[in-house]
C-alpha positions as CSV (number, residue, x, y, z in Angstrom):
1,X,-20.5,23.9,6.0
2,X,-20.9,20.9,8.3
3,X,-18.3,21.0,10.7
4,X,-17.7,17.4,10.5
5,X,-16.1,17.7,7.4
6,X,-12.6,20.6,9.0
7,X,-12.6,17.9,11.9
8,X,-12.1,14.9,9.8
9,X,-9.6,17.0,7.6
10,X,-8.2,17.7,10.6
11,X,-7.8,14.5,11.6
12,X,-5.6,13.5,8.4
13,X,-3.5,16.4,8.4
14,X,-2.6,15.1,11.5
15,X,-0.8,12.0,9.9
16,X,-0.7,13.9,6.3
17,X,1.4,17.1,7.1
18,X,4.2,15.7,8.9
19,X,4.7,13.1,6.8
20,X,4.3,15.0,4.4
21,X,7.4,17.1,5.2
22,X,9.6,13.9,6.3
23,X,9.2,13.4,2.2
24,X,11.8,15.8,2.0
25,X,14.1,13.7,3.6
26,X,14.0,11.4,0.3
27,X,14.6,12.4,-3.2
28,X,12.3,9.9,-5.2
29,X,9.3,11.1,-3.0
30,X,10.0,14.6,-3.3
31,X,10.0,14.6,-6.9
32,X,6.7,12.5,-7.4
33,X,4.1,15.0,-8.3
34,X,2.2,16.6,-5.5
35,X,-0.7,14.3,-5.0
36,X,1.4,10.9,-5.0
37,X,3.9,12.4,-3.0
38,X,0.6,13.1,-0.7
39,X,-0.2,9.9,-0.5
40,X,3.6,8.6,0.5
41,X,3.3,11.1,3.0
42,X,0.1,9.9,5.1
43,X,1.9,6.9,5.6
44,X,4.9,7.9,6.4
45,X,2.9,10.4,8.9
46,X,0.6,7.5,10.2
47,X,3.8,4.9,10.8
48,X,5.9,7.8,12.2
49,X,3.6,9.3,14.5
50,X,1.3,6.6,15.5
51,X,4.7,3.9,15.8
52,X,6.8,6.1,17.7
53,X,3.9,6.9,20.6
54,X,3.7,3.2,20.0
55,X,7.7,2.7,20.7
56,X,7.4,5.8,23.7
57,X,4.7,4.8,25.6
58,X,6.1,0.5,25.9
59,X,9.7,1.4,26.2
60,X,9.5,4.6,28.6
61,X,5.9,4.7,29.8
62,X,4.9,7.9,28.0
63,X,1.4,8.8,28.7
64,X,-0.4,9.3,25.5
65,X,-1.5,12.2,26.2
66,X,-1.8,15.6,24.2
67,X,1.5,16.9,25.1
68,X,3.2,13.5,23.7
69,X,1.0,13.9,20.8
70,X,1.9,17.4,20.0
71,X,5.4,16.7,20.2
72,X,5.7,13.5,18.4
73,X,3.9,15.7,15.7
74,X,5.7,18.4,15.5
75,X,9.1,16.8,15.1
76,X,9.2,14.9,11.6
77,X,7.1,18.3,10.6
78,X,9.8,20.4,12.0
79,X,12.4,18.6,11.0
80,X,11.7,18.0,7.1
81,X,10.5,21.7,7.0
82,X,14.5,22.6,8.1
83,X,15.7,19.7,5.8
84,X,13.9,21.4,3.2
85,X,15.2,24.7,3.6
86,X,18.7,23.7,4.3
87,X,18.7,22.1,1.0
88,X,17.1,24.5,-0.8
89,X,19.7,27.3,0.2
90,X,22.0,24.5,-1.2
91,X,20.9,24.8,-3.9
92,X,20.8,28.0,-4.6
93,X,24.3,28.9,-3.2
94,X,25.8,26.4,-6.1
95,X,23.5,28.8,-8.7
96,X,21.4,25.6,-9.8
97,X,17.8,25.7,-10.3
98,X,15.4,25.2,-7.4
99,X,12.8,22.7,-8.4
100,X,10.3,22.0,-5.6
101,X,9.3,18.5,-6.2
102,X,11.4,17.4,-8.8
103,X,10.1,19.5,-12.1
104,X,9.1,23.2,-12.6
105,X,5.2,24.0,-11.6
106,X,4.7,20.6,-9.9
107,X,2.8,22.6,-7.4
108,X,0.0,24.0,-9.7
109,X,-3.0,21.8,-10.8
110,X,-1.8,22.6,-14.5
111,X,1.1,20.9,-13.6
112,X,-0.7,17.4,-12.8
113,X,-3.2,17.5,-15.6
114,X,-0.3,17.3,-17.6
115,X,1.4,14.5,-16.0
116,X,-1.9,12.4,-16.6
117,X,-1.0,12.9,-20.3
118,X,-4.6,12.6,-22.0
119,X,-8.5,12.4,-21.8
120,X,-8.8,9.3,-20.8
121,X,-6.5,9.2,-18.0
122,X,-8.1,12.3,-16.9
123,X,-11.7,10.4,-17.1
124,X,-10.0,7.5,-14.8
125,X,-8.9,10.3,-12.1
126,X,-11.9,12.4,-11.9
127,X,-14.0,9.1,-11.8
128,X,-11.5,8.4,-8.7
129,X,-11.4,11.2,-7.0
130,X,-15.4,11.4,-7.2
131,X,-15.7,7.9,-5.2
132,X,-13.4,8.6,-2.9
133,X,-15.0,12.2,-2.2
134,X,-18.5,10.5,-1.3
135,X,-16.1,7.9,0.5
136,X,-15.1,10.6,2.5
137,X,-18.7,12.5,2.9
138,X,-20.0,9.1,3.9
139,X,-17.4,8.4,6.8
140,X,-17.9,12.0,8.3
141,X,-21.3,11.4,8.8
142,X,-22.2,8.1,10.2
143,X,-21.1,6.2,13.1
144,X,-18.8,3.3,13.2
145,X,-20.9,0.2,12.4
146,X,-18.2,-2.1,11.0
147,X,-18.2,-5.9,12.8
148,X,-14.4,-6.1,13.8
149,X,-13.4,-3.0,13.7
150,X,-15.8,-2.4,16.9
151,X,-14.7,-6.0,18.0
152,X,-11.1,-5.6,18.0
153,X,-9.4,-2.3,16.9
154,X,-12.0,0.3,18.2
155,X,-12.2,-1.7,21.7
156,X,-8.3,-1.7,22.1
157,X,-8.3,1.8,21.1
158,X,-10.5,2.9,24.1
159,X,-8.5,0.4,26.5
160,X,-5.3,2.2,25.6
161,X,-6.8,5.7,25.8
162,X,-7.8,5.0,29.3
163,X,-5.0,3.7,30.4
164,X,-3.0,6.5,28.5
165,X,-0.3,3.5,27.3
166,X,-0.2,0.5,25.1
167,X,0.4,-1.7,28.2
168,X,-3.0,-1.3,29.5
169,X,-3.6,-3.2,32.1
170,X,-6.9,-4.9,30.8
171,X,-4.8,-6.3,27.8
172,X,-2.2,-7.7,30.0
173,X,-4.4,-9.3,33.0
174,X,-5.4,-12.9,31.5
175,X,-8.7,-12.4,33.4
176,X,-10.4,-9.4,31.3
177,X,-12.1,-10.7,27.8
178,X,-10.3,-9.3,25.4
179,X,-10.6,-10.0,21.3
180,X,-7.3,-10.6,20.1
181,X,-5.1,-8.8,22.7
182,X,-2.1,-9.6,20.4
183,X,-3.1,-7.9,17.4
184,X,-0.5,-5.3,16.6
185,X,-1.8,-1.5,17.7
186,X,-0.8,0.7,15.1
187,X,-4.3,1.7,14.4
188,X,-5.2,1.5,18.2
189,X,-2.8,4.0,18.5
190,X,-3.1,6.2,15.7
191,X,-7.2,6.8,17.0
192,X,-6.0,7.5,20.2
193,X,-3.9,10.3,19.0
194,X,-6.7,12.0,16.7
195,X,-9.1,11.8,19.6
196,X,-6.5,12.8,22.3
197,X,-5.4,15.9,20.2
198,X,-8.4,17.1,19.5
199,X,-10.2,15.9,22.8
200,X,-12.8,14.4,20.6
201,X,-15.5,11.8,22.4
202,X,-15.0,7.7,21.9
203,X,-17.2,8.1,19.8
204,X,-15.7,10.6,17.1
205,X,-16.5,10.5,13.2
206,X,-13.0,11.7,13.2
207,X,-12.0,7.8,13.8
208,X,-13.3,6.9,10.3
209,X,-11.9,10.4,8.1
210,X,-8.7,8.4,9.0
211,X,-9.4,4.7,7.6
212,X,-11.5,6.8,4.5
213,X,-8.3,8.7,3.6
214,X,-6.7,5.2,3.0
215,X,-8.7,4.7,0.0
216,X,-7.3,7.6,-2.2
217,X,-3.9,6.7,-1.0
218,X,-4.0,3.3,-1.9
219,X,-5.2,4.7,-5.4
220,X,-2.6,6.7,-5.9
221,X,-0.1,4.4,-4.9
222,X,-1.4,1.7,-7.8
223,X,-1.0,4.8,-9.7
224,X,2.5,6.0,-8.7
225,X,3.7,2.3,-9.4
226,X,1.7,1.2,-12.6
227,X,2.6,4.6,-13.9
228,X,6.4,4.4,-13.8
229,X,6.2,0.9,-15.2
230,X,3.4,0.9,-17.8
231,X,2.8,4.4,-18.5
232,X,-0.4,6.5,-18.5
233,X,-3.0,4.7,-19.9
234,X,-2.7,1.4,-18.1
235,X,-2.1,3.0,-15.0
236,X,-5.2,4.8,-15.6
237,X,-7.5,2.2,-16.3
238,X,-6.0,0.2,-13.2
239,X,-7.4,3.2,-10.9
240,X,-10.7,3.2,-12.7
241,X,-10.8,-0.4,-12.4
242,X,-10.2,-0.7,-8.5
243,X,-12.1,2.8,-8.0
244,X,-15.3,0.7,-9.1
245,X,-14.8,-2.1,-7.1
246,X,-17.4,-2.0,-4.8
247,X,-15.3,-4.0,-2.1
248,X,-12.6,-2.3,-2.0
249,X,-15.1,1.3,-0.6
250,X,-17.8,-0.7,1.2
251,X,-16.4,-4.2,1.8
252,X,-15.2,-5.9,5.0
253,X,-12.3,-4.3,5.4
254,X,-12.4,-1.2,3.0
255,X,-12.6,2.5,3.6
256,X,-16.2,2.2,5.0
257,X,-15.1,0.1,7.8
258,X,-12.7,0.6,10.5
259,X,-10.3,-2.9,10.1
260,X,-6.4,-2.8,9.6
261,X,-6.9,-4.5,6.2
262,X,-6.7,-1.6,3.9
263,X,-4.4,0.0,5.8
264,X,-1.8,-2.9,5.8
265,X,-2.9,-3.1,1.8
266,X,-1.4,0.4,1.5
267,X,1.9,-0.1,3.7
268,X,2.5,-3.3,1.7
269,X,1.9,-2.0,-1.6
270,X,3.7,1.7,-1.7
271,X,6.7,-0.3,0.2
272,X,6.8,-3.2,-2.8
273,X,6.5,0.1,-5.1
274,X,9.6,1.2,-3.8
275,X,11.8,-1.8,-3.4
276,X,10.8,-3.0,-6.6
277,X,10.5,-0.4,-9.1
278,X,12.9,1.3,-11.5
279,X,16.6,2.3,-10.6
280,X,15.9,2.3,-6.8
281,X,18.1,4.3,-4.3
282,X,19.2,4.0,-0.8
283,X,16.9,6.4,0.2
284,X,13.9,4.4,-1.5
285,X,15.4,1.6,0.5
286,X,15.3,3.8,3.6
287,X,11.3,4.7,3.1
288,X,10.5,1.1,1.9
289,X,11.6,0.0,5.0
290,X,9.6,2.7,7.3
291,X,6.6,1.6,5.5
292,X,7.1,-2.6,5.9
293,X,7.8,-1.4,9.4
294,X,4.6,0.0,9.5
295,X,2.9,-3.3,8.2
296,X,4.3,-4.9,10.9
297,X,2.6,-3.0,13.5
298,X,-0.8,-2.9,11.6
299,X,-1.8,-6.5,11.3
300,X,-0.3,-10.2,12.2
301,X,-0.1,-10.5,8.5
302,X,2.0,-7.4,8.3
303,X,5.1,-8.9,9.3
304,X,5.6,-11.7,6.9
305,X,4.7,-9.9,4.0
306,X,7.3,-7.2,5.1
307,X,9.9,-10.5,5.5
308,X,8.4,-11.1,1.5
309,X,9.0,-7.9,0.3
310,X,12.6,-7.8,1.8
311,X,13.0,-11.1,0.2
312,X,11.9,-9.9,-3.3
313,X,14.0,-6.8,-2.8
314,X,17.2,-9.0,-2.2
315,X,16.8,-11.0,-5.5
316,X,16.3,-7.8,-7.4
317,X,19.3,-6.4,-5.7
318,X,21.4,-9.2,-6.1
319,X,19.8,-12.0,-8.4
320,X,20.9,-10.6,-11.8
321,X,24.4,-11.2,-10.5
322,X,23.9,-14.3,-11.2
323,X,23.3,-13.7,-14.9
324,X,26.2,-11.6,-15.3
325,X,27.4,-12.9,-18.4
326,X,24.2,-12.2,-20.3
327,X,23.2,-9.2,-18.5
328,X,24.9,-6.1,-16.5
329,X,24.2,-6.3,-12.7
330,X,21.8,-3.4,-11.8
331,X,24.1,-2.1,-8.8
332,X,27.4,-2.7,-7.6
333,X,27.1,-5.2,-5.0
334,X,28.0,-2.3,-2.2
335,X,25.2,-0.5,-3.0
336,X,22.7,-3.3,-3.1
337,X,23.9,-4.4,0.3
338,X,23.4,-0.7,1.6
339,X,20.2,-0.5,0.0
340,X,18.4,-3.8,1.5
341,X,20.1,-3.0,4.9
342,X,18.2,0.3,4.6
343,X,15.0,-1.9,4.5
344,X,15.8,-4.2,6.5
345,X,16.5,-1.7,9.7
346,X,13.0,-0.3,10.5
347,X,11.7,-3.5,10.0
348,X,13.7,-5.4,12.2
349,X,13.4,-2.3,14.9
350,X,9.4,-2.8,14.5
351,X,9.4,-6.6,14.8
352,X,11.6,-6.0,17.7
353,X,9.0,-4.0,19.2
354,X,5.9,-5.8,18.4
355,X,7.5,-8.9,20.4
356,X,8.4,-7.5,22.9
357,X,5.3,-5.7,23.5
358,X,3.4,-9.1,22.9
359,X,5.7,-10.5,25.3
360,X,3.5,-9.5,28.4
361,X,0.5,-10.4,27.0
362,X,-1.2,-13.9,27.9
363,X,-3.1,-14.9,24.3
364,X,-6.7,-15.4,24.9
365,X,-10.1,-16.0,22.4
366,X,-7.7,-15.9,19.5
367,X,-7.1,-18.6,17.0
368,X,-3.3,-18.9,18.6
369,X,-1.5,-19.5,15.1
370,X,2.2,-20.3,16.0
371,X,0.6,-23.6,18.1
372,X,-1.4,-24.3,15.8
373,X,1.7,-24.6,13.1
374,X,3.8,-26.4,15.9
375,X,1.0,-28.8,15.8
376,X,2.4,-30.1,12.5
377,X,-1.1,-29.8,10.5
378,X,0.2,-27.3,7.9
379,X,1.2,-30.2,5.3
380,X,-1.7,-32.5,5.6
381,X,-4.3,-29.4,6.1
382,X,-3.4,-28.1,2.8
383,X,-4.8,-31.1,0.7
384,X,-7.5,-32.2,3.3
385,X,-9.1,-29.0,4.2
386,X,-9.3,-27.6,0.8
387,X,-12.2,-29.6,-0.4
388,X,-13.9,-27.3,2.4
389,X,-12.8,-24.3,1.9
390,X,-11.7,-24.3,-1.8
391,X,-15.4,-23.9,-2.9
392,X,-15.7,-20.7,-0.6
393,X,-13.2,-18.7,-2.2
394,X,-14.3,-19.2,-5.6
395,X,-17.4,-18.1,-4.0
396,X,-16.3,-15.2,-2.1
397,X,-13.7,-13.8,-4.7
398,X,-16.7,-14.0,-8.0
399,X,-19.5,-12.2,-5.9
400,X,-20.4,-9.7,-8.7
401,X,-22.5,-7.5,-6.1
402,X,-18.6,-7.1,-4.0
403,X,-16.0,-7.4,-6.8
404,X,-18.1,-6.3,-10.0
405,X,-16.3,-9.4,-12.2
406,X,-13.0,-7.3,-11.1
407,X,-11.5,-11.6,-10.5
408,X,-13.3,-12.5,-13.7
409,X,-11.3,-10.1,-15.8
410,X,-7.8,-10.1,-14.0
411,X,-7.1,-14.1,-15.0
412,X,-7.7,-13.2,-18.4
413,X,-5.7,-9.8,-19.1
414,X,-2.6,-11.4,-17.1
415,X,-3.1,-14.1,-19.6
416,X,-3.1,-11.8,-22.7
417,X,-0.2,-9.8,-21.1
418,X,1.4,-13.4,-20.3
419,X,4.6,-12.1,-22.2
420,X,4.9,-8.8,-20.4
421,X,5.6,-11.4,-17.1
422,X,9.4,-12.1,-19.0
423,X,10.8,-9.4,-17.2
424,X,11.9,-10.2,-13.6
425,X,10.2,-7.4,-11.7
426,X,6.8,-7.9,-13.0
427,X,7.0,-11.8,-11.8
428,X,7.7,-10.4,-8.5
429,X,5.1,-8.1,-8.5
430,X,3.1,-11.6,-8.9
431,X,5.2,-13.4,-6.2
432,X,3.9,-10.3,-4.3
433,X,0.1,-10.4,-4.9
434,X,0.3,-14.3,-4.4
435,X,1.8,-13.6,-0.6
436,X,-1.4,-12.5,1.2
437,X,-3.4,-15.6,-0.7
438,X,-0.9,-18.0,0.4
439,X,-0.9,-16.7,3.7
440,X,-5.1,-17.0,4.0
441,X,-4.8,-20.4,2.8
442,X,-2.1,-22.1,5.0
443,X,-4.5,-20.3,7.9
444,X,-7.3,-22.0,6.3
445,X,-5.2,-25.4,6.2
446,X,-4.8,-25.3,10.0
447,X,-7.7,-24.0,11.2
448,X,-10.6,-26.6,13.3
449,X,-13.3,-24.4,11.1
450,X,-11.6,-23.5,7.6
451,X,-14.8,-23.1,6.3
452,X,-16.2,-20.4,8.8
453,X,-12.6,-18.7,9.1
454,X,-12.6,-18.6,4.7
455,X,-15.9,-17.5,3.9
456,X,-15.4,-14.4,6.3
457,X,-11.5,-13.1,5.7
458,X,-10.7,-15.0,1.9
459,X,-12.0,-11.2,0.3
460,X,-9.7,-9.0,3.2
461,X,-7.0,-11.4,2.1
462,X,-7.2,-10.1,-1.6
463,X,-7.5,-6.7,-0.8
464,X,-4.1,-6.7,0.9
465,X,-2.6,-8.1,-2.5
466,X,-4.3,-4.8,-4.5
467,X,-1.2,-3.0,-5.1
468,X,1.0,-5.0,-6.5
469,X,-2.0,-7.1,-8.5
470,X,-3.2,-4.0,-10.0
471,X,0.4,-2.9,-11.1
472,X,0.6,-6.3,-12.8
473,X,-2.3,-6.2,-14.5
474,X,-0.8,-2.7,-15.3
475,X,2.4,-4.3,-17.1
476,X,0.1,-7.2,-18.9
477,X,-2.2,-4.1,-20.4
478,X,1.1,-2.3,-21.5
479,X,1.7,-5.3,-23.1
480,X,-1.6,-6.3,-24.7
481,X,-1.3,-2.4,-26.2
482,X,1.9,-3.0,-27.3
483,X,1.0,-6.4,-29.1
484,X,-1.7,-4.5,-30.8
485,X,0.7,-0.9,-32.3
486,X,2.8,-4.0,-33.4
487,X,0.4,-5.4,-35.5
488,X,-1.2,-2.4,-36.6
489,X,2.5,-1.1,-37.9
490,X,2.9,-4.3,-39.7
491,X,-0.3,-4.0,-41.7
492,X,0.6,-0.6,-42.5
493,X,3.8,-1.5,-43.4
494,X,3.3,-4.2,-46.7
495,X,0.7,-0.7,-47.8
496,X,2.8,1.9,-47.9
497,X,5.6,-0.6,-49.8
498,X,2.7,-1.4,-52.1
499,X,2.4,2.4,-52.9
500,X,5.6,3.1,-53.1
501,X,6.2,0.4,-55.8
502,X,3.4,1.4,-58.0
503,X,4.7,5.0,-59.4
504,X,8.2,3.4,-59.5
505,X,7.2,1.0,-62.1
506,X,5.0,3.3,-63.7
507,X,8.3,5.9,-64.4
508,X,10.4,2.3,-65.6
509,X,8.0,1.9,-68.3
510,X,7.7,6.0,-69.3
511,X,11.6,5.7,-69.8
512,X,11.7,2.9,-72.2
């Protein structure tokens, strides 16, 4: 066996088994079946690990070094292994059944065949699972060759693993050229820690095993929320369909490269999954939050699409108040108030920190955003710009050799599903996949080169709105399916009456 291949395993397990265990901490993950609740775990693991060495080493100087590592580790491990125990003997001391992740044999591969229900969402998963295996294989055994990531998050990565802090002192000296010093270091950090724990060279494949493994969780995060909404099938075909896409595997931005943009697609997405989906809990509001948190700190986008989500998670906690009359409130207003405060906190805590880590930092060959808004070009940009950089997106977004018609046939199942979009959560779920778009085209409206800026980031944009597009599309094939069993059952209907009336007749006229 190539050793490449334990290394880069290595290298998620890093991020995978302790937050893997810190699932135990919250009952809606725990009971997902064991590969979703796998992919919930590696990022909880990556925004745990990598944002606390991220909070240790600004606030307290703490060398990132292995014994920080280690530690920061081997805490959220320890501590949901206990958890899990603890609650275990629980259990067991009130003489109820044990059930490891929410249902007997969830462990066993028998066990998750049946939760995919059928052949054909069996079909979709092994089709999956087969890309993101040569995903993998690919990313253990080349280099790094990706534009930006080399640019921007691979280059901070080895200024903050020489320094051995995130206040290195070639990101905070305005005379040193640095790309972007402001960009958020979630990443930055989380490569430091692979190659500091292992002592791997700068140069590692193990950098890229942990941007590959981002691909199967982003999967399996469409799946997790497509499935509870829309039930097998769709959520099946969803996965096939974005398993296919050759952007999101080998596009700026995807698993094959080393940016922030899949990563943030995956934070984004499994935290919208559960804000939004059916009867949410505190503790979903608790791990919704961790995982916005962790958008925050992966890309400058991050942190208004976690201020979205929250948004979107307020008027499902609280809008249907409005309606009362008509329909029953989903929580009492208590609980809702808990719940989005649960969000809300490790979001704040990781805005608070990405400013004030930014604060000592003098912005340098960057577009500088916020001045350019100040500048009061927003409004007028919008109308002006877009005769340039309209035609670009169309463009970039109907490349068949990147997106294999994937923007062709999304207009037209949401508009044969357009009745599924009645129900308030799936129009969020739009609201949600429209945020990332709107944000790449009020960029676009105050940029000096819109055209240059769109035709290179327009596609990243639309792979951070994957998750909750694909669980859209999800809802409008459940609806499409339904549309059809209705109009099958009413053909079948007027026969069978037809049928039935015949012999009755027939005996009428035998009995005069």
């Amino acid at each position: 066996m190539d050793p490449k291949l334990p290394a880069g395993l290595a290298a998620i397990g890093l991020f995978a088994l302790p937050g893997f265990a810190l699932t135990e901490l919250f009952p809606a993950l725990r009971r997902r079946p064991l590969p979703r609740r796998a992919a919930y775990g590696y990022l909880l693991g990556v925004a745990a690990v990598a944002g606390t060495l991220y909070f240790l080493s600004h606030a307290f100087g703490v060398p990132l070094r292995p014994p920080a590592i280690w530690t920061t580790v081997a805490v959220p491990a320890v501590a949901g292994l206990v958890f899990g125990l603890a609650r275990r003997r629980g259990v067991r001391a009130a003489g109820r059944q044990v059930r490891a992740a929410g249902r007997r044999g969830s462990w066993r591969p028998a066990a998750w065949l049946a939760d995919l229900g059928g052949p054909l969402p069996l079909a979709c998963v092994l089709v999956a699972a087969l890309v993101c295996c040569g995903m993998l294989a690919e990313a253990m055994s080349n280099p790094i060759r990706d534009w930006d990531g080399r640019m921007t998050w691979d280059t901070q990565a080895r200024y903050v693993r020489a320094a051995g802090t995130v206040d290195a002192r070639v990101i905070r000296d305005p005379r040193w050229y640095v790309t972007h010093p402001q960009y958020p270091l979630l990443l930055p950090v989380a490569q430091v820690a692979v190659l500091e724990a292992f002592d791997a060279d700068p140069d590692s494949h193990l950098v890229r095993a942990i941007y590959a493994a981002f691909l199967p969780v982003l999967l399996l995060v469409a799946y997790d929320g497509a499935r509870r909404v829309a039930g097998r099938g769709a959520a099946a075909l969803i996965v096939l369909a974005a398993a296919t896409v050759p952007f999101f595997t080998f596009g700026e931005g995807g698993a094959f490269s080393t940016y922030s943009d899949l990563p943030l697609a995956c934070f984004y997405g499994a935290g919208l999954v559960l804000l939004l989906g059916p009867r949410p809990r505190i503790a979903d509001g608790v791990a919704a939050g961790l995982l916005l948190g962790g958008a925050a700190l992966t890309k400058n986008e991050g942190l208004p699409l976690g201020l979205l989500a929250l948004a979107l998670g307020w008027r499902g906690a609280f809008g249907n108040r409005q309606r009362a009359g008509r329909r029953r409130a989903t929580m009492p207003p208590a609980v809702a108030a808990r719940r989005i405060a649960a969000v809300a906190a490790p979001l704040l805590l990781a805005t608070a920190l990405l400013l004030s880590w930014r604060s000592g930092i003098p912005n340098r060959q960057d577009e500088a955003y916020p001045d350019l808004l100040q500048s009061g070009r927003l409004w007028p940009g919008i109308v002006t710009n877009v005769a340039v950089f309209g035609p670009l997106l169309f463009k970039q977004a109907f490349r068949m050799h990147h997106w294999a018609g994937f923007w062709w046939m999304a207009p037209a199942v949401l508009m044969a599903g357009r009745h599924a979009f009645r129900h308030p959560r799936a129009r969020r779920l739009l609201i949600a996949a429209a945020g990332p778009p709107a944000i790449g085209w009020a960029a676009y409206s105050i940029h000096s080169n819109p055209g240059l800026i769109a035709a290179v980031t327009w596609e990243r944009f639309l792979l951070q709105a994957s998750v909750p597009m694909l669980i859209a599309l999800a809802y409008a094939l459940a609806e499409v399916d339904r549309h059809f069993r209705q109009r099958r059952r009413s053909r079948q209907e007027p026969a069978a009456s037809r049928g039935a009336a015949v012999p009755g007749l027939r005996a009428g006229l035998r009995q005069r």
